[in-house]
C-alpha positions in Angstrom: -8.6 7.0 -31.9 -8.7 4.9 -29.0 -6.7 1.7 -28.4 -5.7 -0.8 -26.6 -2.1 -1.4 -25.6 -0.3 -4.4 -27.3 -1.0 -6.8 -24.2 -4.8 -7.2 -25.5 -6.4 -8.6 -28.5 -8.7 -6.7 -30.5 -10.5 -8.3 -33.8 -12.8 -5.6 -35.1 -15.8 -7.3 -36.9 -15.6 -10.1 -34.8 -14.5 -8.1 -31.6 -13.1 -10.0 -29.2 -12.0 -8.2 -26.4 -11.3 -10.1 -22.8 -14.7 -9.8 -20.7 -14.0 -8.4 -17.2 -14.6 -11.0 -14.1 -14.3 -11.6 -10.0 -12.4 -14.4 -10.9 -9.4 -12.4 -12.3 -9.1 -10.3 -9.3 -9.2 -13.0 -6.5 -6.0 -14.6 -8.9 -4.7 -11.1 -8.0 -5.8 -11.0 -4.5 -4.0 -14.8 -4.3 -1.1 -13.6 -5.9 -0.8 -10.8 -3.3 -1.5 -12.6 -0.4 1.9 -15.3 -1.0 3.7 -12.5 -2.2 2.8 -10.2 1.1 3.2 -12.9 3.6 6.4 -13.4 2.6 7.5 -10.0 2.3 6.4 -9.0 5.7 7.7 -11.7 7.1 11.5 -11.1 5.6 10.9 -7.6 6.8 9.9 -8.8 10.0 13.1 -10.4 10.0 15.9 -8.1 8.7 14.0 -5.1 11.1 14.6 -7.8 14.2 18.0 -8.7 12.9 19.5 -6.0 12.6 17.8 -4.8 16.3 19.5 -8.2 17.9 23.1 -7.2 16.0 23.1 -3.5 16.3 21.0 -2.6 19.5 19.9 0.8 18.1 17.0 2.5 17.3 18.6 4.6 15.2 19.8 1.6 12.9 16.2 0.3 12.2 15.6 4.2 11.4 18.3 4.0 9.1 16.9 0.3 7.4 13.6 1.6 7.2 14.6 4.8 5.1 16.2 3.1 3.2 13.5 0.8 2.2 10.4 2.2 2.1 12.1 5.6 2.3 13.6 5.1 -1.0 10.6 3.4 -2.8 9.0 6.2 -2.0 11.4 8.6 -4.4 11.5 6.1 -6.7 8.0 4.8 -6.9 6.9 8.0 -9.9 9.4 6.4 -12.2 8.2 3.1 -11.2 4.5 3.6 -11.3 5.7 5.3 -15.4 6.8 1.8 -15.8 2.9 1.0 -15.8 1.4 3.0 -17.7 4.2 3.2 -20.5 5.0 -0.9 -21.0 2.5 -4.2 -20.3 1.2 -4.4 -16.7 1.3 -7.7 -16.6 5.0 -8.2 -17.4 5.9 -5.1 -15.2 4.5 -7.2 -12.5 6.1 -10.8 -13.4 9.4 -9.0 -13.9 9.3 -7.3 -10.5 8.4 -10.4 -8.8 11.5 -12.0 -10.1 14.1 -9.6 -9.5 12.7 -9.4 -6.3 12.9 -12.7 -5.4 16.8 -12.9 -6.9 17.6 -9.8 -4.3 16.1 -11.4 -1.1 17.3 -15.0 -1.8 20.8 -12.9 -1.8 19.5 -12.1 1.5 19.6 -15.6 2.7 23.1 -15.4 2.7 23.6 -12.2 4.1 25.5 -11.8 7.7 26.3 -8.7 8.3 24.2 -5.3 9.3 25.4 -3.5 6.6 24.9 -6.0 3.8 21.6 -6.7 4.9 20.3 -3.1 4.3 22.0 -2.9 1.5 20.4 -6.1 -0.2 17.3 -4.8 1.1 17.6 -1.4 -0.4 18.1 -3.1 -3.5 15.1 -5.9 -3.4 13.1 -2.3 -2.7 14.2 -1.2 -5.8 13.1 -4.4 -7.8 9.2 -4.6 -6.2 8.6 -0.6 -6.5 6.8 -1.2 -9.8 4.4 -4.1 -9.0 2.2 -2.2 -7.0 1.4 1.0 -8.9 0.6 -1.4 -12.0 -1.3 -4.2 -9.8 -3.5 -1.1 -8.4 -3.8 0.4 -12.2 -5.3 -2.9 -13.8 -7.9 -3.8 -11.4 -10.5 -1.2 -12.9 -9.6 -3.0 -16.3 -9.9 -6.4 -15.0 -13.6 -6.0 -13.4 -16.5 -4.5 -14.5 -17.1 -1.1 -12.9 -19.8 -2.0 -11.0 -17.3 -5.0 -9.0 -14.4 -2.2 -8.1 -15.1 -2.0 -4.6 -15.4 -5.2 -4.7 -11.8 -6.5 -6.4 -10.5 -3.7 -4.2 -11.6 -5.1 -0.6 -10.6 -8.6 -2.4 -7.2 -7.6 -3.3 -7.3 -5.9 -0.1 -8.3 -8.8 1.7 -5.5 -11.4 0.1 -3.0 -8.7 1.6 -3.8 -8.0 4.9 -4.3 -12.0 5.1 -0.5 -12.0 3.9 0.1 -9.3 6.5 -1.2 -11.4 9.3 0.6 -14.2 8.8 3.6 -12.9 7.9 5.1 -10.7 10.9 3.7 -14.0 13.5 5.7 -16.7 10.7 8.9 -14.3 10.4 8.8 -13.7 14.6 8.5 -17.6 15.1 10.9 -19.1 12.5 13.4 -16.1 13.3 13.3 -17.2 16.9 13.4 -21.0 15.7 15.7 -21.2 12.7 17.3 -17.6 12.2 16.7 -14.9 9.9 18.2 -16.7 6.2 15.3 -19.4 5.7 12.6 -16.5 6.3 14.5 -14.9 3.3 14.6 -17.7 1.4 10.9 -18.5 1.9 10.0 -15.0 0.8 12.0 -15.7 -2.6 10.0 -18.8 -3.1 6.8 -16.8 -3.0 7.5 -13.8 -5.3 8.7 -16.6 -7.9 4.8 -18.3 -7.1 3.1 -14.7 -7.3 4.6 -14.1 -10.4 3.1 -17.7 -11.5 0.0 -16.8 -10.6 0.0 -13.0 -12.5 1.0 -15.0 -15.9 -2.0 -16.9 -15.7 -5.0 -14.0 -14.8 -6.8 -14.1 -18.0 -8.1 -10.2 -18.7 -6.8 -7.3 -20.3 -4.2 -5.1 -17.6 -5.1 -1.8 -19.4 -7.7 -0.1 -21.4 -8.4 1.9 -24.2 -6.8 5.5 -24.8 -6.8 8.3 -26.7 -3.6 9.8 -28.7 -4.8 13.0 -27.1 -4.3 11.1 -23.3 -1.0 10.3 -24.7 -0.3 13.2 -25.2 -1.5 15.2 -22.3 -0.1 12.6 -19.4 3.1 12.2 -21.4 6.5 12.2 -18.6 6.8 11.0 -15.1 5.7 14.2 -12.9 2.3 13.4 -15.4 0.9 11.0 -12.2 1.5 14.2 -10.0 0.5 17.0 -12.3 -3.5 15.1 -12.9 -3.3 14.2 -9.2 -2.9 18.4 -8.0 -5.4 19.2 -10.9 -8.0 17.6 -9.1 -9.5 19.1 -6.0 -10.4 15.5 -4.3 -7.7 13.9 -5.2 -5.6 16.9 -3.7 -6.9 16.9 -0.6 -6.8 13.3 0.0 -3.3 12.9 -1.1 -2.6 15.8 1.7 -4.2 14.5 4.5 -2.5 11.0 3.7 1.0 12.4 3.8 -0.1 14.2 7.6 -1.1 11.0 8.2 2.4 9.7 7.1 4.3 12.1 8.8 2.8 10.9 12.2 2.5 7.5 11.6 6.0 6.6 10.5 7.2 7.1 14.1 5.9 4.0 15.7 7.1 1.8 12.6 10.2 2.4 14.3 8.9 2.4 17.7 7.5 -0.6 17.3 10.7 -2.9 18.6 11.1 -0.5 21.5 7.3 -1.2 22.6 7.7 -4.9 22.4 11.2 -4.9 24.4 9.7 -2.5 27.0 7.1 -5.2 27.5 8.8 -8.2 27.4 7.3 -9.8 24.6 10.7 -10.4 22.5 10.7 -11.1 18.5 6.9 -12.6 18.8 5.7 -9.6 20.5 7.2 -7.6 18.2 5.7 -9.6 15.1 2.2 -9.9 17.0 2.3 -6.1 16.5 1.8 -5.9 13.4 0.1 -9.6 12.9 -3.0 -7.8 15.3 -3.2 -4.5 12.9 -3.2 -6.3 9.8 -5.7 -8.7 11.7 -8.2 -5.9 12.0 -7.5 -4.6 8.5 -8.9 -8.1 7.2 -12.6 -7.1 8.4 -11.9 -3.5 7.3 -11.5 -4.7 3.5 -14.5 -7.0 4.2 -16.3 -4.1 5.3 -15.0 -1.9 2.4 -16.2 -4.2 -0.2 -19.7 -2.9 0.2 -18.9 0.8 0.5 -20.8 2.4 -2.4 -19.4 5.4 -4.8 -22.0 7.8 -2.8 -21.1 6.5 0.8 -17.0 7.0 0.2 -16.7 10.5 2.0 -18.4 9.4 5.7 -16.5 5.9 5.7 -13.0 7.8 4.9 -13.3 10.7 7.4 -15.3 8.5 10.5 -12.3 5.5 9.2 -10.2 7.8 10.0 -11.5 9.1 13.4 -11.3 5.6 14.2 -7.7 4.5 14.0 -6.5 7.7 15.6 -8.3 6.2 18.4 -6.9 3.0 18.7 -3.2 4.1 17.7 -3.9 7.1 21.1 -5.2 4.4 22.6 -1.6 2.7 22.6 -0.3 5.0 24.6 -1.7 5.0 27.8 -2.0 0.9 27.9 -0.4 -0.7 30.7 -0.3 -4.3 30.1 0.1 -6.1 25.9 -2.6 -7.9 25.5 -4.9 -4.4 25.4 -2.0 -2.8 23.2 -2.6 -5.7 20.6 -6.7 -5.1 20.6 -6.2 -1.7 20.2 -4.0 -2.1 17.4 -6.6 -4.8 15.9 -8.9 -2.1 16.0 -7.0 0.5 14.4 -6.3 -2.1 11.5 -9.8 -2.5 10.8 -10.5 1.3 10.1 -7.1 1.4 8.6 -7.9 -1.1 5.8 -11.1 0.4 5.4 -9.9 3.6 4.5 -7.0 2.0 2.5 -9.7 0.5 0.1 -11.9 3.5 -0.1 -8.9 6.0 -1.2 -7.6 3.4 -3.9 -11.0 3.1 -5.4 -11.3 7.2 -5.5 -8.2 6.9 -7.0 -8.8 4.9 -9.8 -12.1 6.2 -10.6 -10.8 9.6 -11.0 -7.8 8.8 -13.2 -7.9 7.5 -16.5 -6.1 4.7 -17.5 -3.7 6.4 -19.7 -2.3 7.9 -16.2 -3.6 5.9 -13.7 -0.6 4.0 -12.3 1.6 7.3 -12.3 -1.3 8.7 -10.4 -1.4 5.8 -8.1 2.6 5.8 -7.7 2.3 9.7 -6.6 0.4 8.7 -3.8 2.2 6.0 -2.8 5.1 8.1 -3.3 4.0 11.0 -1.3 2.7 8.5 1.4 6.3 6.9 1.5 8.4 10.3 1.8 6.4 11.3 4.8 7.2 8.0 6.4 10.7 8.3 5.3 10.7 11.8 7.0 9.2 10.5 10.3 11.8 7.7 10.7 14.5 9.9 11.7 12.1 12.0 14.2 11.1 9.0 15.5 14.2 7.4 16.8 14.9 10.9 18.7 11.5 10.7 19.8 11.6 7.1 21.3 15.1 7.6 22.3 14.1 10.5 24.1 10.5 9.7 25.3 10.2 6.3 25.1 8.2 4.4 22.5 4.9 5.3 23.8 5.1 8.9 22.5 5.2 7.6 18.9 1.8 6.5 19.1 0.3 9.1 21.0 1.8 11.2 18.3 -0.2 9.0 15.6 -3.4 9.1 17.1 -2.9 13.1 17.0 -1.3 12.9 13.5 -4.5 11.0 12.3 -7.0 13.3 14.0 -5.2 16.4 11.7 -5.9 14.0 8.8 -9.8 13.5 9.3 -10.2 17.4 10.1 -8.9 17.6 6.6 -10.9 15.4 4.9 -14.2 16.9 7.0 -14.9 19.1 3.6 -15.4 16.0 1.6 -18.6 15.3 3.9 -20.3 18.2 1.4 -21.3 15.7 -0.8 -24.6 15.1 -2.9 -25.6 12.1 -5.3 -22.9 11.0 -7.4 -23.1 12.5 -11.0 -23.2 10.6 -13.6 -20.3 9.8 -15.6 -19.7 8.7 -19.6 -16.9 7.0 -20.8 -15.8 10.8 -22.9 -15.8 12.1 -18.9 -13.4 8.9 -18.1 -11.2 9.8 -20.8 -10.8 13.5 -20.3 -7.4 14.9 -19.5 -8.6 15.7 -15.9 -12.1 14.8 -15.2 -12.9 16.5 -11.6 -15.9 14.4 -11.1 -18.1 15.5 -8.1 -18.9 12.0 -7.0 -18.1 13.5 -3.3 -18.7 16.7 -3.7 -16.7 19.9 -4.6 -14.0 19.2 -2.2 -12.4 22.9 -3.2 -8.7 23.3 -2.6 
């Protein structure tokens, strides 16, 4: 029969069952944006730190595999963590053993124990997103999950913005330790604000969903089941692949211009800038429009990362970016709502922490290739090599354009063990 996991209240006769509202997903979206702000500032820090101490490329190769190269393989077991225990307490936990790990960070000197800290504060926030991402179908109404996604969305690039420009200027200022300490302060604040979202973080299932999505490969196993899901999750991890170079390149680019530890940070403050409008934008993309937005999204920021490349002077470099963040976080928004409206809930944040995973392995795999490439070429050639990487990706996704009228869906369709809706159209493998 189905039911609800031990987080909700159910009284049959009277049922009472928490009602689904905007209000608990801009708590979320709050929640994200303290809690991303401060993260990318702290990473904005450690990635410029340990640049300043060690000189080498290959080093901030090395820190970035080893942070989001490992969430990446550890992310299945984490996203399991979300579907198997209460979301909400998955999330408050991670905030604070996240918080613990980068307030050791504070006190942190040397390269070595600085990555090491790091890897481990990667370890502790691997589960919150997979079982943030998982709850918002079950904490708005169906008809408001574009919405709550471009809201969430929204809160994060926000936190994106600010962060990279706040960790540049108080590194410059202050050093690297009170960025870390700040980004302590606000997991402890984000996990404040996840305790008090009133709405239930999961929904009903079936002994037979159980059953079927039962171990950790279960997120992978629905997600290559399904023809859509399939092909997005490829074209994401081409995307990866050619992307992850210019995370490391981007240090390189700055120096090579001149623009120090605020270039550097305005890098990624102007992309996450642009991403801002693009989960505005992606807030009113409806379930039959999904398919053009992602493929044209995608067009779009291989453009602007190409675009990089052949800019003599920052200030274009930075509106280009801006530009590639706004199709970027677009996209982002439309592929998390496909996502969750394929999986059911019984799976949903393993199948949510297989993309991620995926996503993060091919990033992981590009770090290495990427420090030979700069190194060798110069940091240009790691966008140029983006703005390819993301052209492969939208030929990929050009299938998805066969696409009719959604069909429409019951909540016995929802539920099955691997529902292949057509809502863009039979993708094929």
């Amino acid at each position: 029969m189905p039911r609800r996991s031990s987080s909700h209240r159910r009284l049959f006769g009277a049922c009472v069952v928490p009602t689904p509202s905007r209000a608990a997903a801009r708590r979320v979206a709050l929640a994200r944006l303290i809690s991303y702000a401060g993260t990318s500032a702290a990473y904005t820090a450690l990635l410029y730190v340990v640049y300043q101490r060690t000189g080498s490329s290959t080093w901030v190769a090395g820190t970035l595999f080893l942070t989001l190269g490992t969430r990446g393989a550890i992310t299945p077991l984490a996203g399991s963590l979300g579907d198997r225990l209460d979301r909400r307490r998955v999330m408050i936990v991670s905030d604070l053993l996240g918080a613990m790990c980068f307030l050791g960070l504070a006190f942190a000197r040397g390269p070595a124990l600085l990555v090491a800290l790091a890897f481990l504060a990667t370890l502790m926030e691997a589960p919150f997103f997979p079982a943030s991402a998982a709850a918002i179908p079950n904490l708005v109404g169906p008809a408001d999950l574009a919405w709550a996604n471009g809201t969430v969305a929204f809160g994060s690039s926000l936190g994106y913005v600010a962060g990279p420009t706040i960790g540049g200027l108080l590194v410059a200022a202050g050093g690297a330790g009170i960025v870390f300490a700040l980004n302590a302060a606000s997991f402890v604040v984000s996990a404040a604000l996840v305790a008090t979202v009133r709405g239930s973080f999961a929904g009903l299932r079936t002994d037979v969903e159980e059953e079927v999505h039962r171990g950790t490969r279960a997120g992978f196993v629905f997600l290559w089941n399904d023809p859509v899901l399939r092909r997005v999750t490829s074209a994401a991890a081409v995307f990866a692949v050619s992307v992850g170079s210019i995370l490391v390149a981007e240090l390189p680019l700055a120096a090579a211009f001149g623009a120090g530890a605020l270039g550097y940070g305005l890098l990624g403050t102007s992309f996450d800038f642009g991403a801002i409008f693009g989960a505005l934008a992606a807030k009113q993309v409806t379930e039959s429009r999904q398919a053009p937005w992602l493929v044209g999204g995608s067009f779009v920021t291989a453009a602007g990362l190409a675009a990089v490349a052949v800019m003599p002077t920052f200030p274009p470099v930075l509106a280009a970016m801006c530009v590639s963040g706004a199709s970027d976080g677009l996209v982002d928004v439309v592929v998390e709502v496909i996502f969750q409206r394929r999986s059911p809930d019984a799976v949903r944040s393993r199948v949510l922490a297989a993309l991620e995973a995926v996503f993060l392995l091919g990033l992981a795999v590009a770090f290495p290739f990427g420090a030979l490439l700069v190194g060798a070429l110069g940091p240009k050639a790691a966008y140029a090599l983006g703005g390819a990487g993301c052209v492969a990706s939208a030929l990929m996704m050009l299938p998805l354009l066969r696409t009719g009228p959604p069909a429409p869906r019951s909540p016995e369709v929802d539920r099955s063990p691997n529902p292949g809706l057509p809502f863009i159209g039979d993708a094929g493998p």
